[in-house]
TORDREN-582004 format. One record per atom (N, C-alpha, C): residue number from 1; residue in three letters; atom name; x, y, z. Coordinates in steps of 0.2 Angstrom, whole numbers, plus 2048, in hexadecimal, padded with zeros to 3 digits. Atoms other than C-alpha are relative to their C-alpha. Example, Ala and Ser with C-alpha at 12.3 -4.5 7.8 and 13.67 -1.06 7.14 Angstrom:
REM residues 2
ATOM     k     r    a     u     v     w
ATOM     1   ala    N   804   7FA   800
ATOM     1   ala   CA   83E   7EA   827
ATOM     1   ala    C   804   806   800
ATOM     2   ser    N   7FC   7FA   7FF
ATOM     2   ser   CA   844   7FB   824
ATOM     2   ser    C   7FC   805   803
END
This chain:
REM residues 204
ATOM     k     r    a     u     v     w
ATOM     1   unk    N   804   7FA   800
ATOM     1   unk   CA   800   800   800
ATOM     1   unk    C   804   806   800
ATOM     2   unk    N   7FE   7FB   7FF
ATOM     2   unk   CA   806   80F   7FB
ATOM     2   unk    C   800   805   806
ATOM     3   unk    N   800   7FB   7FB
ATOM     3   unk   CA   80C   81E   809
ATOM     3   unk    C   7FD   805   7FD
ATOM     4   unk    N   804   7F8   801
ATOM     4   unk   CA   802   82D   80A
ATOM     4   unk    C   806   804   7FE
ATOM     5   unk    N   7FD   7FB   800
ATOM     5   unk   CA   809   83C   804
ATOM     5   unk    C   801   804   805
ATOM     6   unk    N   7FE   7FB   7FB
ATOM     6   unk   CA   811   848   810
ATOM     6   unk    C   7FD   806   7FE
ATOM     7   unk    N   804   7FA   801
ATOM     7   unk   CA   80A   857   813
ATOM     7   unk    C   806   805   7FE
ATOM     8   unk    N   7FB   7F9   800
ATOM     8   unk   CA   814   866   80B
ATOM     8   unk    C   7FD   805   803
ATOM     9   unk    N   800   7FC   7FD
ATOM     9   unk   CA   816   872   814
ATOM     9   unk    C   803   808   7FE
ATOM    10   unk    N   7FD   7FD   806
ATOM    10   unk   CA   815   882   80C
ATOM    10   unk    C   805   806   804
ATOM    11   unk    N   7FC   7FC   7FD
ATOM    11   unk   CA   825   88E   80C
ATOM    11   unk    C   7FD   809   800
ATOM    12   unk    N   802   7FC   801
ATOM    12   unk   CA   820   8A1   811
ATOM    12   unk    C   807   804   7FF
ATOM    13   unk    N   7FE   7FB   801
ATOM    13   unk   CA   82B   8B0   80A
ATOM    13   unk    C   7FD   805   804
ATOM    14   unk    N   802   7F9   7FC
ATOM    14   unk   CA   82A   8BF   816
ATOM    14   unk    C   806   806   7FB
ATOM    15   unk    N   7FC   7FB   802
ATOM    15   unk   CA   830   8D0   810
ATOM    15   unk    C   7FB   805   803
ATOM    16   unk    N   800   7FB   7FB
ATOM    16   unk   CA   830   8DE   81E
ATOM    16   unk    C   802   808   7FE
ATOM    17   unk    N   7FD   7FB   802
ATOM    17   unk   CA   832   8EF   817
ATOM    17   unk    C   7FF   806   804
ATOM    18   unk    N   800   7FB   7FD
ATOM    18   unk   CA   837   8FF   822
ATOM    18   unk    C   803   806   7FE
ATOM    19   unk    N   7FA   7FB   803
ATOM    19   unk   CA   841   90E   822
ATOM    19   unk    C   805   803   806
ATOM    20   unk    N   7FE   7FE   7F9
ATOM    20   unk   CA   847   90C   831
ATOM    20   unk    C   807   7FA   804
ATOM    21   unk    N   7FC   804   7FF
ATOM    21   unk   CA   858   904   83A
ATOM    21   unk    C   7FF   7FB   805
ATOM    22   unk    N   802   805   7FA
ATOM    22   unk   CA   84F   8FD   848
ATOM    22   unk    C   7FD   7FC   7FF
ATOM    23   unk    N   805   807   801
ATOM    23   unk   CA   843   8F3   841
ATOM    23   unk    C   803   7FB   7FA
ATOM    24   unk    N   7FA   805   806
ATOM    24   unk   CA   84F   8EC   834
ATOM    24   unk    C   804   7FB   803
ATOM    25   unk    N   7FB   803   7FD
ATOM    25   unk   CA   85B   8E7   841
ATOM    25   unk    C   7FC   7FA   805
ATOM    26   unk    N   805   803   7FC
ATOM    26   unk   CA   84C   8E1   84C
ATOM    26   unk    C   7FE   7F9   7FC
ATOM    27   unk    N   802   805   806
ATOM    27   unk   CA   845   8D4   83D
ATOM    27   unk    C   804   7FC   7FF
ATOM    28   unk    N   7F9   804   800
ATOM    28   unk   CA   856   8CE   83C
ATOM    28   unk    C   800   7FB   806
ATOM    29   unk    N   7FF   806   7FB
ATOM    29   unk   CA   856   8C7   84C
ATOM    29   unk    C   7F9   7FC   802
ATOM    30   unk    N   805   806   800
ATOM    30   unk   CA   845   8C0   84A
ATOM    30   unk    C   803   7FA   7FB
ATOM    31   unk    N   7FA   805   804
ATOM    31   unk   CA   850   8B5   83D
ATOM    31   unk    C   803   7FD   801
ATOM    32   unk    N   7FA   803   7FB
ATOM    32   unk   CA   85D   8B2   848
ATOM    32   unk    C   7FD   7FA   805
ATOM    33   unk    N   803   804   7FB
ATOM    33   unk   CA   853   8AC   857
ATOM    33   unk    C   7FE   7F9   7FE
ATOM    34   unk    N   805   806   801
ATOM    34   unk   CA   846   8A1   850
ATOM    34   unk    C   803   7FB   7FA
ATOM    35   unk    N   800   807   805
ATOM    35   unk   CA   84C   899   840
ATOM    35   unk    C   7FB   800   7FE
ATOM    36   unk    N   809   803   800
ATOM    36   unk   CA   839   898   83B
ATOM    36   unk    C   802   7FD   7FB
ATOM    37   unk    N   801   806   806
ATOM    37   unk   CA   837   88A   832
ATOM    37   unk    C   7FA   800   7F9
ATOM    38   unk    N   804   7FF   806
ATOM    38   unk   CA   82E   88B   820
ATOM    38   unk    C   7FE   808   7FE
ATOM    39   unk    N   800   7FA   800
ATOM    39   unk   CA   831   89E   823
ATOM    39   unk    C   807   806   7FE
ATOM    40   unk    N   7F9   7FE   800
ATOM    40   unk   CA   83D   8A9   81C
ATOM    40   unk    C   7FE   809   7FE
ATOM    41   unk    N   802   7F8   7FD
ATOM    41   unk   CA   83C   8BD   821
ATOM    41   unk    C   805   804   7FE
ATOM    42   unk    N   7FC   7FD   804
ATOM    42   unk   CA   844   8CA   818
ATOM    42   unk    C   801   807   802
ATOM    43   unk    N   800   7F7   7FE
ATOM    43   unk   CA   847   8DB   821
ATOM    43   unk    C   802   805   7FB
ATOM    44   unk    N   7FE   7FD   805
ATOM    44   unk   CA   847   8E6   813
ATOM    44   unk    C   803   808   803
ATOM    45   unk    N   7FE   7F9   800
ATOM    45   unk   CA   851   8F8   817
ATOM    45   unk    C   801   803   7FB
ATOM    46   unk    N   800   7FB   806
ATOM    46   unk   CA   84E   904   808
ATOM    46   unk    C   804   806   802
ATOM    47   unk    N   7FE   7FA   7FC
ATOM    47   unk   CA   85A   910   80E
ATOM    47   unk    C   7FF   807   7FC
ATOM    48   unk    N   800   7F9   800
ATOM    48   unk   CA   859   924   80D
ATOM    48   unk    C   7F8   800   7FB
ATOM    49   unk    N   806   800   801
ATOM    49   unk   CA   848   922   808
ATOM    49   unk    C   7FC   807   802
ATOM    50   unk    N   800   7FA   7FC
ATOM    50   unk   CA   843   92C   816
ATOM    50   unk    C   7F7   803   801
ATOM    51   unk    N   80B   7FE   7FC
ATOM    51   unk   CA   82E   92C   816
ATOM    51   unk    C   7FC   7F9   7FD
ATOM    52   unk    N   805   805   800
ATOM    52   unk   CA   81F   922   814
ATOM    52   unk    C   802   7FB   7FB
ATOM    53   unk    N   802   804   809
ATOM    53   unk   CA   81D   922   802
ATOM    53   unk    C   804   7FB   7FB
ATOM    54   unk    N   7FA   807   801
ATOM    54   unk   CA   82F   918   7FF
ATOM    54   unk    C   800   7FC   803
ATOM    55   unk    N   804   806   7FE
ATOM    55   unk   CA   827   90B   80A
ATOM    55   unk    C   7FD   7FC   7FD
ATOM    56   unk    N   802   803   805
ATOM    56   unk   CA   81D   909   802
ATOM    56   unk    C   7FD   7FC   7F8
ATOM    57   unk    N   7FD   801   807
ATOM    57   unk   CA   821   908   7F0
ATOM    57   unk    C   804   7FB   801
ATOM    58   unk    N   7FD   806   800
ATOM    58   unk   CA   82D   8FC   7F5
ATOM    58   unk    C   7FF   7FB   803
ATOM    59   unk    N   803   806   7FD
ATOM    59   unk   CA   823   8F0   7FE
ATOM    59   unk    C   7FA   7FE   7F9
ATOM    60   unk    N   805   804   803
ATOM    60   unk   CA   817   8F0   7EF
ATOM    60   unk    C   806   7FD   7FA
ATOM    61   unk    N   7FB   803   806
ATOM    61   unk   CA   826   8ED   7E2
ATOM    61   unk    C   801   7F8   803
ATOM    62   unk    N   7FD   80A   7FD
ATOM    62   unk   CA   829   8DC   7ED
ATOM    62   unk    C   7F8   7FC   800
ATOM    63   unk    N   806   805   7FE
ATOM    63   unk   CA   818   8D7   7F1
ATOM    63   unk    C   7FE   7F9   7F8
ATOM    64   unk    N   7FD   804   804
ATOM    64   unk   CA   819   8CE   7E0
ATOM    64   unk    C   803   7F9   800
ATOM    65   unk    N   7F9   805   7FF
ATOM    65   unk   CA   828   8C2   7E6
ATOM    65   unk    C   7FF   7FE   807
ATOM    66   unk    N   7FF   803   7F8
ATOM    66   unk   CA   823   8BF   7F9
ATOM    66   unk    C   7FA   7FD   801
ATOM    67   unk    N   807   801   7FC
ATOM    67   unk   CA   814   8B6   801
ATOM    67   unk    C   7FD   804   803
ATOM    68   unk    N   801   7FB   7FE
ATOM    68   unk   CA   811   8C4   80B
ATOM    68   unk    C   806   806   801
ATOM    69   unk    N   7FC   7FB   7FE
ATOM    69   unk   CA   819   8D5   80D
ATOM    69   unk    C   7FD   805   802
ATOM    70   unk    N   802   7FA   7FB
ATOM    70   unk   CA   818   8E1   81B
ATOM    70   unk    C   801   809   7FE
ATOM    71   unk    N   7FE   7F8   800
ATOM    71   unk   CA   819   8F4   81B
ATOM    71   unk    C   800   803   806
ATOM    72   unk    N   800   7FC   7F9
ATOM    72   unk   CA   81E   8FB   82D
ATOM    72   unk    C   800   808   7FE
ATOM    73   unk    N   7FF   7F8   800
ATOM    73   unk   CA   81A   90F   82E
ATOM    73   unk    C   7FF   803   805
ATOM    74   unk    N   7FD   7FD   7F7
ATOM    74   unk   CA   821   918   83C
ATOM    74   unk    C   7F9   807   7FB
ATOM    75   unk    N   805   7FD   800
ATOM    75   unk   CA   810   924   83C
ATOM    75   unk    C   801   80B   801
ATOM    76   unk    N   7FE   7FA   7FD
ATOM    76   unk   CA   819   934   846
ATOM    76   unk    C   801   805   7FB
ATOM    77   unk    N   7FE   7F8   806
ATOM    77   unk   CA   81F   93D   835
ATOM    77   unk    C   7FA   7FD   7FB
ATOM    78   unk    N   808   801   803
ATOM    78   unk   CA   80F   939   82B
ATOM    78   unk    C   7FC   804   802
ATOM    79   unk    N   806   7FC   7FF
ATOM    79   unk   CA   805   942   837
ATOM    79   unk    C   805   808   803
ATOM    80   unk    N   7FC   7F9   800
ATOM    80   unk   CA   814   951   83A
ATOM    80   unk    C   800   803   7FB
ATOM    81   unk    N   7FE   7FD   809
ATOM    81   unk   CA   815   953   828
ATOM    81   unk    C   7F9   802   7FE
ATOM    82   unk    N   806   7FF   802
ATOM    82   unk   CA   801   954   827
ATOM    82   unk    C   7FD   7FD   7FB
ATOM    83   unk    N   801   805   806
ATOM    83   unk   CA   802   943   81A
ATOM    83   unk    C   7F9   7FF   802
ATOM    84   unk    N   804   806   800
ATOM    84   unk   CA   7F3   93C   821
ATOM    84   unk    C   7FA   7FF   7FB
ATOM    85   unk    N   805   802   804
ATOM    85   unk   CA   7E6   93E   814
ATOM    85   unk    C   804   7FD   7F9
ATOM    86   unk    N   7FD   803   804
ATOM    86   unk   CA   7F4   93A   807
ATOM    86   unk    C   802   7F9   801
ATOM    87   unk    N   800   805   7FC
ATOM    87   unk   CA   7F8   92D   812
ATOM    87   unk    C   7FD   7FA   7FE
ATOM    88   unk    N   808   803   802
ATOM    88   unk   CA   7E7   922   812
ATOM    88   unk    C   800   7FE   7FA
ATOM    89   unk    N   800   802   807
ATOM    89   unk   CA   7E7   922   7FF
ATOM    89   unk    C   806   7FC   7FF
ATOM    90   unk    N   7F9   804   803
ATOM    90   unk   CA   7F8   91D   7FC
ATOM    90   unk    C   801   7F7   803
ATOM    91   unk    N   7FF   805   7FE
ATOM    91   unk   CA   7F8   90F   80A
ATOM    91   unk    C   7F9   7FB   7FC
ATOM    92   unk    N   804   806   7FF
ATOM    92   unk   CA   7E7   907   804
ATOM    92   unk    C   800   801   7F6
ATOM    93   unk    N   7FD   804   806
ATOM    93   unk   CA   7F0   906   7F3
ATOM    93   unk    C   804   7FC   800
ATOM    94   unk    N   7FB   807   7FB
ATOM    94   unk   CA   7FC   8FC   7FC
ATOM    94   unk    C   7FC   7FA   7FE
ATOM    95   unk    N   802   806   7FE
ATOM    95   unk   CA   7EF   8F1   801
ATOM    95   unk    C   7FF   7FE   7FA
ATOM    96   unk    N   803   803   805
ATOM    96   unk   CA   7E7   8EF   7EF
ATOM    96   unk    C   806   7F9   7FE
ATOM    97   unk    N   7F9   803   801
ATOM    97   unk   CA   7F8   8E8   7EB
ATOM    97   unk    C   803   7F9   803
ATOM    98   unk    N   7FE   803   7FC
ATOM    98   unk   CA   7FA   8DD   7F8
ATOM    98   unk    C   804   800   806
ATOM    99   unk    N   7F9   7FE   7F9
ATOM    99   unk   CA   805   8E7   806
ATOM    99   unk    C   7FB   7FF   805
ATOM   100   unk    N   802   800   7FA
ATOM   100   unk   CA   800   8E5   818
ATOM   100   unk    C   806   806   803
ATOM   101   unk    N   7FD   7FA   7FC
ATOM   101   unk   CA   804   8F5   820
ATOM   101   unk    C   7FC   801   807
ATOM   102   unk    N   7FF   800   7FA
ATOM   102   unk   CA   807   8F5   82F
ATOM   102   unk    C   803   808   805
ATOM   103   unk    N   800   7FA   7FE
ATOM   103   unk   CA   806   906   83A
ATOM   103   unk    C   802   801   808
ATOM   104   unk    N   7FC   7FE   7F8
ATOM   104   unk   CA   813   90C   84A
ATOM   104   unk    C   7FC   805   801
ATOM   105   unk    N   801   7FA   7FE
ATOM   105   unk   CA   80B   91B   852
ATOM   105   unk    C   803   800   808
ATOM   106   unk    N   7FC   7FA   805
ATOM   106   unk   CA   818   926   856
ATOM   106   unk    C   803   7FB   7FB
ATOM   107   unk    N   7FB   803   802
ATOM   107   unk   CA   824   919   851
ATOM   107   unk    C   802   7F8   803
ATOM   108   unk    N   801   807   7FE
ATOM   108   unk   CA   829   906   851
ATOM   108   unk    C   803   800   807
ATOM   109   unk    N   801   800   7F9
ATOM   109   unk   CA   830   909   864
ATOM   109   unk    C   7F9   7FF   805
ATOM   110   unk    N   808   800   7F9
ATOM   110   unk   CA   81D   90A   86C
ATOM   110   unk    C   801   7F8   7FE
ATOM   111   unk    N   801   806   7FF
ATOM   111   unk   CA   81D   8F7   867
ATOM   111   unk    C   804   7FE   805
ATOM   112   unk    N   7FC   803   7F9
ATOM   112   unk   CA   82D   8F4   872
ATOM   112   unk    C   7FE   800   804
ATOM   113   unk    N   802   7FC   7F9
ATOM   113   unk   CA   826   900   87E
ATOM   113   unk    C   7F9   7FA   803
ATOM   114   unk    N   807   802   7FF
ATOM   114   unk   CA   815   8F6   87D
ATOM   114   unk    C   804   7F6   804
ATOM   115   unk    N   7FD   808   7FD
ATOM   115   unk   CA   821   8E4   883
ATOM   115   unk    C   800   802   809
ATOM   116   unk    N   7FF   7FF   7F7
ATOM   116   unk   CA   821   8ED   896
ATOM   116   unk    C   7FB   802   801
ATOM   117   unk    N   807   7FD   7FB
ATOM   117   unk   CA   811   8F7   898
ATOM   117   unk    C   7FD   800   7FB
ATOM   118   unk    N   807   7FE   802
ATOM   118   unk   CA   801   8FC   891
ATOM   118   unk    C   800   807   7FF
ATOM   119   unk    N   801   7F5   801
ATOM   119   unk   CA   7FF   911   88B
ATOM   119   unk    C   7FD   800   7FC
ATOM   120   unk    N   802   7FF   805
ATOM   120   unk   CA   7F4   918   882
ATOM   120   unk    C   802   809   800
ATOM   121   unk    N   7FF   7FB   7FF
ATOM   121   unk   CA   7FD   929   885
ATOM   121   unk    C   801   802   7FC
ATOM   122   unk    N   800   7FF   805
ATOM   122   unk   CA   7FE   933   87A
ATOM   122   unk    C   809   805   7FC
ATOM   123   unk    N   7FB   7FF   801
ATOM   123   unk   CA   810   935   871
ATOM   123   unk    C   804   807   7FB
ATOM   124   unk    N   800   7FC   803
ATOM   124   unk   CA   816   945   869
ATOM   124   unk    C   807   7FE   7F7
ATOM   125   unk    N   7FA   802   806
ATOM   125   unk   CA   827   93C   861
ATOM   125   unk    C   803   7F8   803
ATOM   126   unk    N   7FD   806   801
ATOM   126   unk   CA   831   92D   860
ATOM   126   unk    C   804   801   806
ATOM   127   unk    N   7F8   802   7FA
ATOM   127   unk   CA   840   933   86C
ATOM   127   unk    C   7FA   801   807
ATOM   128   unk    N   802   800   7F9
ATOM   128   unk   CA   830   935   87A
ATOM   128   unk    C   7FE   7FA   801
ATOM   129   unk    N   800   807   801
ATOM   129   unk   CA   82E   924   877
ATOM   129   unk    C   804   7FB   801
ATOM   130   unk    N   7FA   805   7FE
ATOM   130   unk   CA   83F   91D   879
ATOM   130   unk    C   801   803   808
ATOM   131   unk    N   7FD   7FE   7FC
ATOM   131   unk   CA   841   927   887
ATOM   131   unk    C   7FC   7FC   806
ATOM   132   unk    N   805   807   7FB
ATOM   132   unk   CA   832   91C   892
ATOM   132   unk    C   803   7FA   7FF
ATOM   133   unk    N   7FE   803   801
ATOM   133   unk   CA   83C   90F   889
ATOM   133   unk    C   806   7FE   804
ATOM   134   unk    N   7FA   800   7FC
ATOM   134   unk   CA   84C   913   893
ATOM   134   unk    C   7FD   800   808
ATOM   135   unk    N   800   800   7F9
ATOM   135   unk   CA   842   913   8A5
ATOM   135   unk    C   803   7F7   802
ATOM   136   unk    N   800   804   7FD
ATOM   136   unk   CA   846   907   8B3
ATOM   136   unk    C   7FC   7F8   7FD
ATOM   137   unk    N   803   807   800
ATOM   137   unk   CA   841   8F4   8AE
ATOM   137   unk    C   7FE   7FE   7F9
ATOM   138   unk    N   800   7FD   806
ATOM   138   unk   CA   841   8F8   89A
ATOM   138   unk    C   805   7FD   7FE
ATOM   139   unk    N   7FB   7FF   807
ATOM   139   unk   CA   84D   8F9   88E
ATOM   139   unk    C   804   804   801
ATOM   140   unk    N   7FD   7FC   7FC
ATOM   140   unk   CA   85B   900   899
ATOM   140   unk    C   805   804   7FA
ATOM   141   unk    N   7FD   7FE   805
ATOM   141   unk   CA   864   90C   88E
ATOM   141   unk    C   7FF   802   7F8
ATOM   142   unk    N   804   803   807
ATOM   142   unk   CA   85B   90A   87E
ATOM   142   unk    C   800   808   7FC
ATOM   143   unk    N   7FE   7FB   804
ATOM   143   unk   CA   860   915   870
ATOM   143   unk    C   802   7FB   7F9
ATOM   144   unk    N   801   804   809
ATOM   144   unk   CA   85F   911   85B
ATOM   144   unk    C   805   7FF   7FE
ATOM   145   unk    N   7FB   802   803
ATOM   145   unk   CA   870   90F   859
ATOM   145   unk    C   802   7F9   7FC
ATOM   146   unk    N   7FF   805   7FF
ATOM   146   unk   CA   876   901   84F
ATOM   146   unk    C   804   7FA   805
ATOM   147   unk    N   7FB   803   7FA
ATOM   147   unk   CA   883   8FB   85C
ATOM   147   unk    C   7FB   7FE   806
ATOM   148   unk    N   804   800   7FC
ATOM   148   unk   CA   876   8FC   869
ATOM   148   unk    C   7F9   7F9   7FF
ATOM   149   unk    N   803   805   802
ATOM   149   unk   CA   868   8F2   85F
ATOM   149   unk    C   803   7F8   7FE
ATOM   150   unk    N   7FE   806   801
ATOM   150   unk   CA   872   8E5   85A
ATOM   150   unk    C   803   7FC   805
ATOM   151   unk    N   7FE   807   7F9
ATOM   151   unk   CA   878   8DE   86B
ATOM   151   unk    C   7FB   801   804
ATOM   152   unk    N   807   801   7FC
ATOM   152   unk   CA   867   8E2   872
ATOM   152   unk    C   7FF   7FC   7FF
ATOM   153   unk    N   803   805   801
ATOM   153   unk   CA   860   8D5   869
ATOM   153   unk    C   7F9   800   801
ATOM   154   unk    N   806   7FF   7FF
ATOM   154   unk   CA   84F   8DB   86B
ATOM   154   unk    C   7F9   7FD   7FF
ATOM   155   unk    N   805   806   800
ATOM   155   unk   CA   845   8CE   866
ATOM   155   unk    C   800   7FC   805
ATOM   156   unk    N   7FF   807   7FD
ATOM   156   unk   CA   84F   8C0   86D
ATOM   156   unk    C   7FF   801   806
ATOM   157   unk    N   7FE   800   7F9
ATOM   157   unk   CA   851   8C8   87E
ATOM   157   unk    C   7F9   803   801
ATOM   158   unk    N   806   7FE   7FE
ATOM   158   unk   CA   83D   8CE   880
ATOM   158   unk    C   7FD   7FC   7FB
ATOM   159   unk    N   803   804   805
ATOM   159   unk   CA   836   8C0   875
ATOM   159   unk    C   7FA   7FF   805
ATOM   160   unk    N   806   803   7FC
ATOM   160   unk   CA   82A   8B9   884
ATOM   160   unk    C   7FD   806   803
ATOM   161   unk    N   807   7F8   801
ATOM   161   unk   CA   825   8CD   888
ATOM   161   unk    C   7FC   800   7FA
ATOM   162   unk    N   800   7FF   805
ATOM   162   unk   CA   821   8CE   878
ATOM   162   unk    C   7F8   7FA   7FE
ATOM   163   unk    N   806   803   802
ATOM   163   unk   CA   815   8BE   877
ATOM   163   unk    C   7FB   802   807
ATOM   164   unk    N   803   7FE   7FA
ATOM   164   unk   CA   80E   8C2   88A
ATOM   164   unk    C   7FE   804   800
ATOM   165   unk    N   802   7FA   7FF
ATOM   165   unk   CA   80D   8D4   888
ATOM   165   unk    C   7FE   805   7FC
ATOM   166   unk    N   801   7FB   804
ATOM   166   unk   CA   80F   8DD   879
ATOM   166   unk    C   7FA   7FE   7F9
ATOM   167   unk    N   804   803   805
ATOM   167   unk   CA   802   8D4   86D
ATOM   167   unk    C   7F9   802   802
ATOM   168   unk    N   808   7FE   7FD
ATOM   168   unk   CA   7F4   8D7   879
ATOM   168   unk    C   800   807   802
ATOM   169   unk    N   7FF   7FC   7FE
ATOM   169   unk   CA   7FA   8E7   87E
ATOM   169   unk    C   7FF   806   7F9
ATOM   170   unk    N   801   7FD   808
ATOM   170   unk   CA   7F9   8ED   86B
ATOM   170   unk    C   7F9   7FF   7FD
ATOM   171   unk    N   807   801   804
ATOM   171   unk   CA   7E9   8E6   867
ATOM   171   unk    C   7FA   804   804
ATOM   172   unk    N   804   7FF   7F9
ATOM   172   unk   CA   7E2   8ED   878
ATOM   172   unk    C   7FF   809   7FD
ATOM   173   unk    N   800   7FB   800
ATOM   173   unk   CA   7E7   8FE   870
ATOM   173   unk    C   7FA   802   7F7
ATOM   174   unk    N   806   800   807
ATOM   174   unk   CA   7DB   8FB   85F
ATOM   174   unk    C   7F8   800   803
ATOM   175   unk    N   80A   800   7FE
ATOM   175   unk   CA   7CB   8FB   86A
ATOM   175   unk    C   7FD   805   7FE
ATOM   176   unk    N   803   7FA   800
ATOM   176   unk   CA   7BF   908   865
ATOM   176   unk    C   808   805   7FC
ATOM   177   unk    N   7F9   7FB   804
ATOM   177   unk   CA   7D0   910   859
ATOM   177   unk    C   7FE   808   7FC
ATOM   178   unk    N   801   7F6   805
ATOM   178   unk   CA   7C5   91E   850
ATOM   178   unk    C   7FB   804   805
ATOM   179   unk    N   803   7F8   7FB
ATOM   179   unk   CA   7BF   927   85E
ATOM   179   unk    C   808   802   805
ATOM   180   unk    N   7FB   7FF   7FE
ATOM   180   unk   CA   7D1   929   863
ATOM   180   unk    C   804   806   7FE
ATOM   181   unk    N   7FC   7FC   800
ATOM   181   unk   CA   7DD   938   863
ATOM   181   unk    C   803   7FD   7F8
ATOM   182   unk    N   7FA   801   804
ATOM   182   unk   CA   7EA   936   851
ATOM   182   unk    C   806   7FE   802
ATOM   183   unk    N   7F9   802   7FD
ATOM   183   unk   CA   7F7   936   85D
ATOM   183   unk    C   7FF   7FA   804
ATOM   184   unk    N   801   807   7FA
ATOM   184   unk   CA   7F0   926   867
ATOM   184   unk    C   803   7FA   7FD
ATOM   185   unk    N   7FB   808   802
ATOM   185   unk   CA   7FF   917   867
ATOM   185   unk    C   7FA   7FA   7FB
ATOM   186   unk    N   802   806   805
ATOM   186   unk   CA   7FC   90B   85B
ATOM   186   unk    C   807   7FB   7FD
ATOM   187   unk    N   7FE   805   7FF
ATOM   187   unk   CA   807   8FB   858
ATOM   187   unk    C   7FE   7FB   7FC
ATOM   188   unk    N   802   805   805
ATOM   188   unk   CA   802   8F1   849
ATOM   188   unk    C   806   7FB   7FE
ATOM   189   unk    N   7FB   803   7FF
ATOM   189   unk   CA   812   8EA   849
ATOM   189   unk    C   7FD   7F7   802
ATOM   190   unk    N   801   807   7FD
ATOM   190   unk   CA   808   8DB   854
ATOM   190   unk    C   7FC   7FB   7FD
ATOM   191   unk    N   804   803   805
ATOM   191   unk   CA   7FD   8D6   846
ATOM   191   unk    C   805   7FC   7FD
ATOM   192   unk    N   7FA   804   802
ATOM   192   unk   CA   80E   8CF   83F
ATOM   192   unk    C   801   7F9   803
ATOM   193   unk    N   7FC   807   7F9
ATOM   193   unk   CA   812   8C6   851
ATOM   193   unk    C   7FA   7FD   800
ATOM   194   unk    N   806   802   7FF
ATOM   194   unk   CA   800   8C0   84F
ATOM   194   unk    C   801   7FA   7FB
ATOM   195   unk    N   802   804   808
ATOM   195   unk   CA   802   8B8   83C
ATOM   195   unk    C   806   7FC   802
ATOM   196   unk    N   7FA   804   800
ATOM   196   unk   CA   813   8B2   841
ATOM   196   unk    C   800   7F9   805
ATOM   197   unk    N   801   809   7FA
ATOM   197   unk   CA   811   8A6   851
ATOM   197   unk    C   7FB   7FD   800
ATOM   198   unk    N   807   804   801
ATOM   198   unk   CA   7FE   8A1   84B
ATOM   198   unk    C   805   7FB   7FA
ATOM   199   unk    N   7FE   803   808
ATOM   199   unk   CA   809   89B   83A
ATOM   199   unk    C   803   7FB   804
ATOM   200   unk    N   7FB   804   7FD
ATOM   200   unk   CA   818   894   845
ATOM   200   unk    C   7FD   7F9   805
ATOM   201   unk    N   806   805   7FC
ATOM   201   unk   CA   80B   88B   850
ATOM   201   unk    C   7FD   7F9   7FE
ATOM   202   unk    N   800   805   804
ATOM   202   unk   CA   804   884   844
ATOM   202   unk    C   804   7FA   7FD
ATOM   203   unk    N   7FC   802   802
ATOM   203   unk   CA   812   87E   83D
ATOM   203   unk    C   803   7F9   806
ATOM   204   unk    N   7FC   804   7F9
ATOM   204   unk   CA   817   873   84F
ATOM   204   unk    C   7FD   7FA   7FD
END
C-alpha cells in the first residue's frame, strides 16, 4: 500500500519595509533568534528615503515577489508635516496592491515602550518616547544608535514581554480608535507579532 503523501508545507517570503535603523536592526534579530521555519524575513532599509511616500513605493515594488510585505510608518512626521489627508490616499493604494501597512504613532519605539506598560498618553515626538524608554525597569540607556541596538538585542532580550505584554497592550489601544486624539499611541507593529506566532504555532 502506498504511503500517503506528506504534507507540504508551504514556504512564506516576508519583506519588511521601513525607513528607519531601528526597526531594520530589530527584524534582523527576529531572524537571528527564532530561525522560523518555512519563513524567511527580509528587513528592507531604503535608505535616505526619508518619508512615507518612499515606503511606500517600495513595499509596493516587492509585494509582487513576497508572500506578504509590510509597510511600517513611523506616524510623527506625517502628521508634523500636515500629510494626513495625502496620507490616507496613498496608503490605501498600498493596500489595493497588496502592502499591509502597518502604523507607529509617534514612532516604532511606543511598541517597545508598550513591552513594559500600557499609555495612552499622548506623545508629542519620538525622543519623548525614548526618554520613558530609558526609565527605571526599561530599556536602561536606550538610544537609536547602531552600536547600541545591536548588542541590545531587542527582540531576543524582551521576546516574552513582547508575547505577555506588548500584543495586548497594542490592541487594548485600538478600542473605540476614531473617537481618539491623532496623537493617541498606536502600535500596529503587533498585527505582525500576531500573524507571526499564530503561523509559527501552527507550524509545531
Amino acid at each position: 500500500m502506498p504511503r500517503p503523501p506528506k504534507r507540504q508545507q508551504l514556504r512564506y517570503t516576508v519583506a519588511i519595509v521601513d525607513d528607519g535603523q531601528t526597526e531594520r536592526i530589530y527584524f534582523a534579530d527576529v531572524v537571528d533568534t527564532d530561525r522560523p521555519a518555512n519563513l524567511s524575513i527580509f528587513p528592507d532599509y531604503p535608505r535616505k528615503i526619508g518619508n512615507y511616500k518612499g515606503v511606500l513605493e517600495r513595499a509596493i515594488t516587492l509585494a509582487k515577489d513576497y508572500s506578504r510585505v509590510y509597510a511600517l510608518i513611523d506616524m510623527d512626521k506625517v502628521i508634523q508635516d500636515g500629510q494626513q489627508t495625502e496620507y490616507r490616499a496613498d496608503k490605501a493604494a498600498a493596500a489595493v496592491k497588496g502592502v499591509i501597512v502597518l502604523e507607529n504613532n509617534p514612532c516604532f519605539e511606543i511598541w517597545l515602550l508598550l513591552h513594559f506598560v500600557y499609555t495612552g498618553k499622548l506623545f508629542s515626538s519620538c525622543n519623548d518616547v525614548s526618554a520613558e524608554l530609558r526609565k527605571p525597569a526599561r530599556i536602561t540607556g536606550y538610544d537609536k544608535s547602531e552600536k547600541f541596538l545591536r548588542k541590545a538585542r531587542l527582540y531576543h532580550t524582551y521576546k516574552t514581554q513582547l508575547r505577555e505584554k506588548a500584543i495586548g497592550h497594542a490592541k487594548r489601544l485600538e478600542i473605540k480608535r476614531d473617537e481618539q486624539d491623532e496623537l493617541f499611541p498606536r502600535a500596529q507593529t503587533a498585527e505582525f507579532f500576531e500573524w507571526y506566532f499564530e503561523k509559527d504555532d501552527n507550524n509545531k
